[in-house]
Residue, then its C-alpha position, 0 to 999 in steps of 0.5 A: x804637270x808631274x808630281x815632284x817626287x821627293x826632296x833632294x835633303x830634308x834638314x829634320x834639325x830644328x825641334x819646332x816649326x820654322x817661322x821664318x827663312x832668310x839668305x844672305x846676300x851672297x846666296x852662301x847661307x841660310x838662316x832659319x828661326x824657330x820655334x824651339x827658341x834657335x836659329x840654325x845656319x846651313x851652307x847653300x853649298x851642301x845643306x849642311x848646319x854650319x850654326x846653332x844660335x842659342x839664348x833666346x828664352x823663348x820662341x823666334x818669330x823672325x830672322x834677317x841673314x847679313x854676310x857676316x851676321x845674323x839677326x833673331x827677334x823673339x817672343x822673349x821682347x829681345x833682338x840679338x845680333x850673332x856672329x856666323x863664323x862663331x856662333x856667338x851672341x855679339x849684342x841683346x837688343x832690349x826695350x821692347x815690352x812684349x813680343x817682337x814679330x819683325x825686325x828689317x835691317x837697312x844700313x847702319x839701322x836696326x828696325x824692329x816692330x813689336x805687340x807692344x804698339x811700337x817700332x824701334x830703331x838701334x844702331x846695328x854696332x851697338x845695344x843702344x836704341x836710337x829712336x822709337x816711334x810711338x802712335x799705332x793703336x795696336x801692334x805693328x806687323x810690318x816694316x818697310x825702309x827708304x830714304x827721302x832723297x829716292x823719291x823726293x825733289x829738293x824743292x820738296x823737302x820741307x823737313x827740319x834741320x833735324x831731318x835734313x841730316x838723316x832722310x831715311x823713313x820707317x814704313x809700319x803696318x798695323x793691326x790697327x788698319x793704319x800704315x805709317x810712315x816715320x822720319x828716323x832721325x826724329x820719330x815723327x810721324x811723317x804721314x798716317x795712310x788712312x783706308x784700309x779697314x782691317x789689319x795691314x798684314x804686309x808692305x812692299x815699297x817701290x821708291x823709284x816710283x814713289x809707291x807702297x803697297x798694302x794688303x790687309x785682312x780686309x781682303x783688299x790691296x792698296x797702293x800709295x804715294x809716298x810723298x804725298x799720303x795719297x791713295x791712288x788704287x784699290x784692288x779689290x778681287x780677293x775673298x781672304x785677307x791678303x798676306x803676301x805681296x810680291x813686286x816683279x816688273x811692275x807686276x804685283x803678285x798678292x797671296x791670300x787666304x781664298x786660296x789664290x794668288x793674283x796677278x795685277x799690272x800695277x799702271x791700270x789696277x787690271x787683275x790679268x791672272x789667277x793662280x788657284x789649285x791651293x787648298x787653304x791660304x797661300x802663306x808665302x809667294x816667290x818669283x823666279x825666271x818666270x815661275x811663281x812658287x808659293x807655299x800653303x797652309x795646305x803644306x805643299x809648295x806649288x809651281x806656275x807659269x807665271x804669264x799662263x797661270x798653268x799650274x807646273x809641278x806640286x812639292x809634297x812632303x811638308x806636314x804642316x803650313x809652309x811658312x817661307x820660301x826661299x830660291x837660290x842657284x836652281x833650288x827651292x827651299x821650304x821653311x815649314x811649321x813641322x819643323x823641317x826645311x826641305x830642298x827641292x831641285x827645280x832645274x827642270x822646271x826652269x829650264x822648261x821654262x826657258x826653253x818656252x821663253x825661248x820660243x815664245x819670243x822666237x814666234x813673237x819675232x817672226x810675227x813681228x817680221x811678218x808684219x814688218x813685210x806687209x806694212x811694207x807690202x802695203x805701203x809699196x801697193x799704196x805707192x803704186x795705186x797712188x802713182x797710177x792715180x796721178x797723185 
């Protein structure tokens, strides 16, 4: 395993910590929010600040990055909606009556989660607030999006005439160990997952097959039926509270504050690896072609072979925790609360890795002929002993 040397740009524009980093669908830009009250958007092409969103009157906690806009939340209870060719403020999201920590847009929705208790929805083309959903106990952390015609039967929809029209739900995380989940177009509660002991801290829906996953401050993760409310596992090895989550193949990747990540195989609930070598709380994971970047409170990103555990390279430089990762075109960009983003050239690491894959389902192969041959072998020995038996 080789150091990583340094990074290929260090982007020192921000003058806070950067709370979060999001790309947009195209992989043409990057949005970062911070502490300084701004979001900034830099070109993946050359790294280069392309925008500077001003207005919040105080820091932002979280950005979502479309193609043709950009979305802030803030400390200041507003969301705004900017313009990324210009630069300009297109709408100020108001309602909210303390600090707005996530925001998730899907469709034509704007979802927002909030300290004051709630969640709300808003029409992206405009200011006004379509829905609020009001039940949690304290503030919502979390959200997840889908709709009821991914995961349900029609035979099973007993919703009103009210919620026929618009299937779409709202998953929210909460600080008050409860997940739930909304219909949209009503603002009820459809159902309270109930078990969690601690602070739901992430989500991670899988519609196709009808599950969502929770992790919490209890130090557990918990899958869910969606449509039924239903617990169906625990997983239960981590020592911390477990903060992200990651979906990859019916894999699920948790990082958590003991300093590891884990690897779970979601149809038996079987723990298969563990990623150590951090030396404080795994604050934000990635896969990509078959490695797990994480990023630390440590402030330094990390490398594994994903399948091994094997630890592969170390990205030093950060001064403070990495508060997200993002990967594109054979680059890994780190978002730090120092301030800066760095980019980190990983080609090397990925083609090593692919050169590996590469060998390993040529071996795999072979060992498949090889048994092919003697089955065949024993299946002709077996006809043989068979014919000089009479049989």
């Amino acid at each position: 395993m080789g150091n990583s040397g340094s990074a290929v740009k260090v982007c020192t524009d921000h003058q806070g910590g950067i709370n979060w980093l999001s790309l947009s669908p195209d992989g043409q830009r990057l949005l970062t929010g911070s502490e300084d009250g701004t979001a900034r958007l830099w070109s993946t092409a050359d790294s280069q600040c392309r925008g500077h969103f001003q207005g919040h009157e105080s820091y932002i906690t979280f950005c979502h990055l479309e193609n043709e806009a950009a979305f802030t939340c803030s400390a200041d209870h507003t969301i705004r909606k900017w313009d990324v060719m210009t630069g300009q403020c297109l709408a100020i999201y108001r309602g909210h009556t303390s600090i707005v920590n996530r925001i998730l847009v899907a469709k034509d929705y704007l979802f927002s989660g909030s300290y004051d208790r709630t969640a709300r929805c808003w029409s992206v083309d405009k200011e006004k607030q379509i829905q609020e959903f009001r039940g949690h106990r304290n503030c919502v952390l979390t959200l997840a999006h889908y709709s009821s015609r991914d995961v349900l039967e029609e035979e099973e929809e007993e919703e009103e005439e009210e919620e026929k029209v618009s299937r779409d739900l709202l998953v929210t995380g909460s600080t008050d160990c409860t997940v739930k989940v909304w219909w949209v177009s009503s603002g009820r509660c459809y159902q309270t997952l109930l078990g969690h002991t601690g602070a739901v801290l992430c989500l991670i829906l899988d519609a196709p097959n009808r599950e969502l996953f929770s992790g919490s401050t209890d130090y557990t993760i918990r899958t869910w039926n969606i449509v039924t409310g239903e617990q169906l596992k625990v997983f239960k090895e981590h020592q911390g509270s477990v903060i992200c989550l990651e979906l990859v193949n019916r894999h699920l990747y948790s990082g958590s504050a003991d300093r590891t990540v884990k690897c779970w195989l979601v149809d038996t609930g079987e723990r298969i690896q563990t990623y150590k070598a951090h030396k404080h709380s795994v604050s934000t994971l990635k896969y990509h072609a078959g490695i797990l970047f994480t990023g630390s409170g440590d402030a330094c990103a990390r490398a594994f072979n994903s399948k091994s555990g094997v630890l592969q390279k170390i990205f030093r430089g950060h001064k403070f925790i990495i508060n997200c990762i993002q990967i594109h075109n054979e680059l890994l960009y780190t978002a730090s609360h120092d301030g800066t983003l760095r980019i980190w050239d990983i080609r090397g690491i990925c083609k090593r890795n692919k050169r590996r894959l590469k060998k390993e389902r040529s071996v795999q192969g072979r060992s498949s002929q090889k048994g092919s041959l003697s089955r065949l072998f024993n299946n002709k020995v077996g006809c043989m002993v068979q014919q000089e038996n009479g049989e």
